[in-house]
DOBA-690060 format. One line per field, with one value per residue (C-alpha): residue number from 0; residue in one letter; x negated, z negated, y negated. Coordinates in steps of 0.1 Angstrom, whole numbers. Example, Ala and Ser with C-alpha at 12.3 -4.5 7.8 and 13.67 -1.06 7.14 Angstrom:
2
k <- c(0:1)
r <- c(a:s)
X <- c(-123:-137)
Z <- c(-78:-71)
Y <- c(45:11)
This chain:
383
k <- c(0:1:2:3:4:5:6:7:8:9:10:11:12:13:14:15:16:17:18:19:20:21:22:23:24:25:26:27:28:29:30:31:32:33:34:35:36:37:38:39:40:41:42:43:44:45:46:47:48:49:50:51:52:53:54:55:56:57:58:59:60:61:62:63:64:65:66:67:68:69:70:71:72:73:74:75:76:77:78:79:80:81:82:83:84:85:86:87:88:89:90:91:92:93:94:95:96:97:98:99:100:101:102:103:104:105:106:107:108:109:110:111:112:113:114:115:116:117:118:119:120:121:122:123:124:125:126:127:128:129:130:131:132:133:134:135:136:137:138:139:140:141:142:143:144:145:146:147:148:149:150:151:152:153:154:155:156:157:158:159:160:161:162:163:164:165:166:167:168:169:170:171:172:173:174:175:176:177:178:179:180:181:182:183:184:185:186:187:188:189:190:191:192:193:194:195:196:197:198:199:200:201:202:203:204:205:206:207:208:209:210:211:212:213:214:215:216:217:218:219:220:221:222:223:224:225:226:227:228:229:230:231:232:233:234:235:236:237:238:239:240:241:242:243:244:245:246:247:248:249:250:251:252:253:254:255:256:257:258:259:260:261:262:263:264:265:266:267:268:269:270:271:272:273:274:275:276:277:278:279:280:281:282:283:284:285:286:287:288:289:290:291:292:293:294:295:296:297:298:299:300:301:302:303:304:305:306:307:308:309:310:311:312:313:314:315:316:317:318:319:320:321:322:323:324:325:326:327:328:329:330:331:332:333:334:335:336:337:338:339:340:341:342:343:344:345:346:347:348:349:350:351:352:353:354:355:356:357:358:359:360:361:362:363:364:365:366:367:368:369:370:371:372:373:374:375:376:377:378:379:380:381:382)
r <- c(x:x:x:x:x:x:x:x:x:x:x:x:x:x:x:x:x:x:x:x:x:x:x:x:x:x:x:x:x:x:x:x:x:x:x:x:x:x:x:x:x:x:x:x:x:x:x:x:x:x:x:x:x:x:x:x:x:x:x:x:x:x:x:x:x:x:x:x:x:x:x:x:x:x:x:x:x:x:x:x:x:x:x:x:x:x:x:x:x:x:x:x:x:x:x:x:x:x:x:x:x:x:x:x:x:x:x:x:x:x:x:x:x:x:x:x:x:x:x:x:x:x:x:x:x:x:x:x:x:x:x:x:x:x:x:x:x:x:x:x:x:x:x:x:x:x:x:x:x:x:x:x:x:x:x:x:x:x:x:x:x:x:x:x:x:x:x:x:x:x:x:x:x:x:x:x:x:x:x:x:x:x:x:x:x:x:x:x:x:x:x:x:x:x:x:x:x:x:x:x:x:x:x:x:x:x:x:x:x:x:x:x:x:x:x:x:x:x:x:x:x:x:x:x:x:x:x:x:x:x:x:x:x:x:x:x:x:x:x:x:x:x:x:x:x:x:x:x:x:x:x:x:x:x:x:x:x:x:x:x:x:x:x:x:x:x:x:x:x:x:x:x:x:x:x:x:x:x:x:x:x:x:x:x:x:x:x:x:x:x:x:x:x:x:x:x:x:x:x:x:x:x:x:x:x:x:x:x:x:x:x:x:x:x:x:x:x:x:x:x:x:x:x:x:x:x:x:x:x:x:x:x:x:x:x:x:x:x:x:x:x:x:x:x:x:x:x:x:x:x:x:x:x:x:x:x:x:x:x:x:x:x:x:x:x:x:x:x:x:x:x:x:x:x:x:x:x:x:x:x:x:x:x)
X <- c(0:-17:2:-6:13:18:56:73:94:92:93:116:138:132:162:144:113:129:149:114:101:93:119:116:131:142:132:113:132:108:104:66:63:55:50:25:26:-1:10:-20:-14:-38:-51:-43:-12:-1:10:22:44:55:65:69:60:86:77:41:37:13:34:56:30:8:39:75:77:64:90:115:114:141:152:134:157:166:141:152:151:140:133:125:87:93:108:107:105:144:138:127:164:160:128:152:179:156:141:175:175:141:125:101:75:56:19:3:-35:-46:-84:-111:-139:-154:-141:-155:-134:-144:-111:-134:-154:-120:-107:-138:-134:-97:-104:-133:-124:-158:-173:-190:-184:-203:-188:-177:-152:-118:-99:-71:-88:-106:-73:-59:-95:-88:-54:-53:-30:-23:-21:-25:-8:-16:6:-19:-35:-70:-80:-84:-112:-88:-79:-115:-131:-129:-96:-66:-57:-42:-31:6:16:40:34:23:47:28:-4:-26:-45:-41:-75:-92:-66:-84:-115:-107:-94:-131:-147:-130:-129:-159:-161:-157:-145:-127:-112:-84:-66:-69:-53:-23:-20:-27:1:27:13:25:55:65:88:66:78:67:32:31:28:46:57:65:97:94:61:75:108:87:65:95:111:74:74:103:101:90:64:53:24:18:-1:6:-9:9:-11:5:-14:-7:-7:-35:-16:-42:-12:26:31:66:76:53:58:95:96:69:83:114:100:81:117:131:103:108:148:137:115:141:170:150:134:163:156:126:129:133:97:79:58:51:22:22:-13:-32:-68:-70:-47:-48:-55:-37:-28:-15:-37:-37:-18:11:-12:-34:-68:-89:-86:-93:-63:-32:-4:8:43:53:87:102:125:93:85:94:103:127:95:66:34:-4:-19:-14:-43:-22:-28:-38:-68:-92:-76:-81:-112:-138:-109:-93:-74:-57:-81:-80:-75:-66:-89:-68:-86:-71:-40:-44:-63:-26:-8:-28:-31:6:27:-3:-15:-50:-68:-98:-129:-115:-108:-136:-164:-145:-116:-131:-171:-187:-155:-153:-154:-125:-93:-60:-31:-7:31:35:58:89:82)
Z <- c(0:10:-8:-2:-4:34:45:8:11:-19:-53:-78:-104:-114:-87:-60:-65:-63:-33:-17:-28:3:8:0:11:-21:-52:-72:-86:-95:-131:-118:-106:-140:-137:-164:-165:-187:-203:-216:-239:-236:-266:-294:-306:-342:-354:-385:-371:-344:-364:-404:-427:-450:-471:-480:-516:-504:-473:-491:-505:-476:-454:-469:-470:-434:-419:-436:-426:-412:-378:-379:-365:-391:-388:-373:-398:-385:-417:-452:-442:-408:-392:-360:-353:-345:-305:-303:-296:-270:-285:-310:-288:-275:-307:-319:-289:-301:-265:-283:-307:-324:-329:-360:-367:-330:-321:-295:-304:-302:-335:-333:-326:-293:-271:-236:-254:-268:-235:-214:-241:-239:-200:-189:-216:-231:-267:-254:-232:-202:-177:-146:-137:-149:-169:-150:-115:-127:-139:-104:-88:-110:-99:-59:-38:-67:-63:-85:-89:-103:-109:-111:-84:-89:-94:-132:-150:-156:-120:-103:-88:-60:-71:-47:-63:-51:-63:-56:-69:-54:-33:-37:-33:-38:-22:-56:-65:-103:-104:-81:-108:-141:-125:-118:-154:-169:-141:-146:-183:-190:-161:-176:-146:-132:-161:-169:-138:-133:-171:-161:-127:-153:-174:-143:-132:-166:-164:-134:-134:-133:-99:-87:-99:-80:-116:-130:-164:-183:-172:-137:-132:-152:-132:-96:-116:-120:-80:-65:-90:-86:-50:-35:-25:-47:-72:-97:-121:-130:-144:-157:-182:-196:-214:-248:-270:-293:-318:-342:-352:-347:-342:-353:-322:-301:-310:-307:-274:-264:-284:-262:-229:-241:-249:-215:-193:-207:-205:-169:-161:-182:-154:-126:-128:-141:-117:-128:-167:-177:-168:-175:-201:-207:-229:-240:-261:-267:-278:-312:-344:-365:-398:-425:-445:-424:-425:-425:-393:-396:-373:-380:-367:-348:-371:-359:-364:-337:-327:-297:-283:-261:-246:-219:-211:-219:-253:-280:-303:-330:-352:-366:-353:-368:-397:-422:-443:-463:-466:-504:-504:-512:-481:-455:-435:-446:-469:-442:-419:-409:-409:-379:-378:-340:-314:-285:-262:-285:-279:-246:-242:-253:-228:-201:-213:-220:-191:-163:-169:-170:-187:-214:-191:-169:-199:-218:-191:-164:-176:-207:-209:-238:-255:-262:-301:-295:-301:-280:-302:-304:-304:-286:-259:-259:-255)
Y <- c(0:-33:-62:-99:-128:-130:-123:-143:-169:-187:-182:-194:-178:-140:-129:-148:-136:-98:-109:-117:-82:-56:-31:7:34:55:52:74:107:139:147:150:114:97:58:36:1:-16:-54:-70:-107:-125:-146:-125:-116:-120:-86:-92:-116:-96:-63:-77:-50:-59:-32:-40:-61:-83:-95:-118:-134:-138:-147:-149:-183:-184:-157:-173:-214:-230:-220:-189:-161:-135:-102:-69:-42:-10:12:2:-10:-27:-53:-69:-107:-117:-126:-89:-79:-58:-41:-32:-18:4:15:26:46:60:42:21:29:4:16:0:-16:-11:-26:-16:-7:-44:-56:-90:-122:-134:-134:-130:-103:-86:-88:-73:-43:-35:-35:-19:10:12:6:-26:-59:-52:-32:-42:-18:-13:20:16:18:49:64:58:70:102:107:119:104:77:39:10:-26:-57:-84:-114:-138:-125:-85:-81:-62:-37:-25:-33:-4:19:30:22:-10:-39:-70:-95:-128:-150:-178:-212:-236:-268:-256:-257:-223:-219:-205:-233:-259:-243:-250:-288:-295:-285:-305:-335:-334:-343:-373:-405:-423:-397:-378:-404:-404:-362:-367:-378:-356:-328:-340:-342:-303:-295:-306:-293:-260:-224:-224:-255:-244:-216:-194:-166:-161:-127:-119:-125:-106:-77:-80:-78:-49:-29:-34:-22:6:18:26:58:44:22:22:47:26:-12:-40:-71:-102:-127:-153:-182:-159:-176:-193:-214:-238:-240:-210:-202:-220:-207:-175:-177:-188:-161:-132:-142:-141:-107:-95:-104:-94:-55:-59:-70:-43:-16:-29:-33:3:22:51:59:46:80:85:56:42:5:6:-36:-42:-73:-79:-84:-93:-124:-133:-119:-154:-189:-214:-251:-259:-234:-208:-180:-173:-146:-115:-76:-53:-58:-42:-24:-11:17:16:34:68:91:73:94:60:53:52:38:54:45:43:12:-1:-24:-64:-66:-85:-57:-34:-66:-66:-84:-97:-115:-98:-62:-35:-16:22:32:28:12:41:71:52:52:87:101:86:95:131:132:113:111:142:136:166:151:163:133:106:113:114:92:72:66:74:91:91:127:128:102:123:111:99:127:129:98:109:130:168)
C-alpha cells in the first residue's frame, strides 16, 4: 500500500477527513487477521491523574484536594482501588464490557526524565536511546505479507526500517508544512529584529482552526486509523502520536480537554473499525509518568512510572493489570514519583506473542534485541 497525500481533497472535520479516505473493497473478517494499532502521547502523561487509585492512603493526601477542585468532572469508579479521570467515559464503557484494561507503573527501560530520550526508548524498543530503527517496523519486517501505517506527516522512530511502512496525513490547506513551521518559530525566536513580527504571525497560526493548519488532532487521526485498518487491505500494524501531553502547570484543564480528545479518538477508532474490533488491540502508552505530588503551578513534573491502556474486542479488560508500588513516600522513586514495575517491552512482548503471533525467538532477538530474560506480560488478551 503506497499512501501519500496525493488524491485528498481537503481536510476538515473528522467525517471529512474519512470521506477523503481511499476506498476498500471488504473489510477485514478472519479470526486469523488480528489488527495492532500503537498510540503513543507525547510529553508524558500523568497517570495518576488519568486512572486515580482511590484506594491507595497516600493519594488523598498527595492529590485529593487536586481531583477534587471545582469544575473537575466526578471520577469513574472501577473497583474499590481505581478510578478513572471523569472525561474517560467511554474508557469506562468499554471496561465494563471488560474491552479495556488499564496496565499499571509502565516505564522503558530508560528511566531518566528526558522526554526525547524517553521517546527514542519507547520507540526503537531497546534498553537505550540510540537506535535508529523502529519496533514496529521490525514487527511488520517479522510478519510476511504484513504492512504498516503511520498516521503522522513524517516516518516516526517507531515504523523506520525496512519494514513495509508507510506513512498518511492530510493535506495542507494553507500551504505551511508543520515540520518546516516548528523550524521557523526556533529560528526567529531568538532574532531581535525579526522575532516580533513572526510573534504575532505565530499568534494568528495558533489561532487558526486544526484544519486550517493543516494538523490533525486525536480523534481524527484515530478515526482515519481505524477506516485504512479496517479494509481488506489495509495495514496490519498502525501507528498514531498525539502530542501536549507535558503538563508542568494548569493542568486540570489541560488535561480535561486532552483526556477528552483521548476519549473520543478510541470511540472514533471503536466505530470506525467495528468489523474488525473483535480482533484488535489498541495498545495507548506514553513515555514516562509524573510526579507523584503537584507542585507550585497546579502541574506535576517529569517522574518515571506511567500508565498504559489496552482496549479493543481481543483485550481481556474489565480489570486492573500490573503491579502497584504504592505512593507513600518511602515506596516513591527516589521519593518523588511512581516506581516503575513493568517494562513497556514485557507489555508489549505479550501482545505481540498473543494477538500477532510472534513466537519469542522473533521478539527477543529481532523485535526486541537481547530481551530474552524479559518475560512477555501474560493474560493480557482473551483466551
Amino acid at each position: 500500500m503506497q499512501l501519500n497525500r496525493r488524491g485528498f481533497l481537503g481536510f476538515g472535520a473528522g467525517a471529512l477527513v474519512c470521506a477523503a479516505l481511499p476506498k476498500f473493497a471488504l473489510a477485514a473478517s478472519s479470526a486469523a487477521d488480528t489488527r495492532f494499532l500503537l498510540v503513543l502521547l507525547r510529553g508524558g502523561l500523568d497517570g495518576l491523574h488519568a486512572l486515580q487509585p482511590i484506594g491507595d492512603p497516600a493519594f488523598a493526601g498527595l492529590r485529593g484536594s487536586f481531583t477534587q477542585a471545582q469544575g473537575q468532572p466526578q471520577a469513574l469508579r472501577l473497583d474499590s482501588d481505581f478510578a478513572l479521570h471523569g472525561k474517560l467515559q467511554f474508557c469506562a464503557e468499554l471496561f465494563a464490557g471488560k474491552q479495556f484494561l488499564p496496565v499499571l507503573a509502565v516505564a522503558p527501560p530508560y528511566r531518566q526524565r528526558s522526554h526525547f530520550e524517553a521517546q527514542d526508548c519507547v520507540e526503537n524498543g531497546t534498553t537505550g536511546t540510540s537506535g535508529t530503527t523502529g519496533w514496529l517496523n521490525r514487527c511488520v519486517a517479522a510478519l510476511p505479507g504484513s504492512k504498516g501505517l503511520a498516521l503522522s506527516a513524517v516516518m516516526p522512530l517507531a515504523m523506520r526500517g525496512s519494514g513495509d511502512v508507510s506513512t498518511w496525513s492530510p493535506p495542507l490547506t494553507n500551504g505551511v508544512d508543520p515540520i518546516l513551521w516548528r523550524q521557523l518559530q526556533q529560528l526567529y525566536a531568538a532574532d531581535a529584529v525579526l522575532a516580533p513580527t513572526f510573534a504575532a504571525i505565530d499568534t494568528r497560526m495558533e489561532s487558526m482552526g486544526t484544519a486550517e493548519r493543516g494538523g490533525m488532532r486525536l480523534p481524527q487521526a484515530m478515526a482515519a486509523a481505524a477506516k485504512f485498518m479496517s479494509a481488506s487491505t489495509g495495514p496490519r500494524i498502525g501507528f498514531v502520536e498525539d502530542t501536549g501531553w507535558d503538563t508542568h502547570g494548569g493542568e486540570l484543564a489541560v488535561l480535561d480537554r486532552k483526556l477528552a480528545e483521548l476519549d473520543a479518538g478510541l470511540k472514533g477508532f471503536h466505530d470506525g473499525a467495528a468489523p474488525i474490533w473483535g480482533n484488535t488491540v489498541v495498545a495507548i502508552v506514553t513515555e514516562f509518568g509524573r510526579t507523584a505530588a503537584i507542585n507550585g503551578t497546579g502541574g506535576s513534573d517529569h517522574g518515571t512510572g506511567g500508565i498504559s491502556f489496552l482496549a479493543g474486542g481481543a483485550v481481556k479488560g474489565g480489570r486492573i493489570a500490573g503491579d502497584w508500588p504504592g505512593l507513600a513516600k518511602n515506596q516513591l522513586n527516589e521519593g518523588r514519583d511512581l516506581l516503575a514495575t513493568t517494562d513497556m517491552r514485557a507489555l508489549f512482548k505479550g501482545v505481540l506473542r498473543d494477538h500477532l503471533g510472534l513466537d519469542l525467538t522473533a521478539l527477543s532477538g529481532r523485535v526486541f534485541p537481547d530481551s530474552a530474560a524479559l518475560a512477555p506480560m501474560n493474560g493480557l488478551l482473551r483466551g
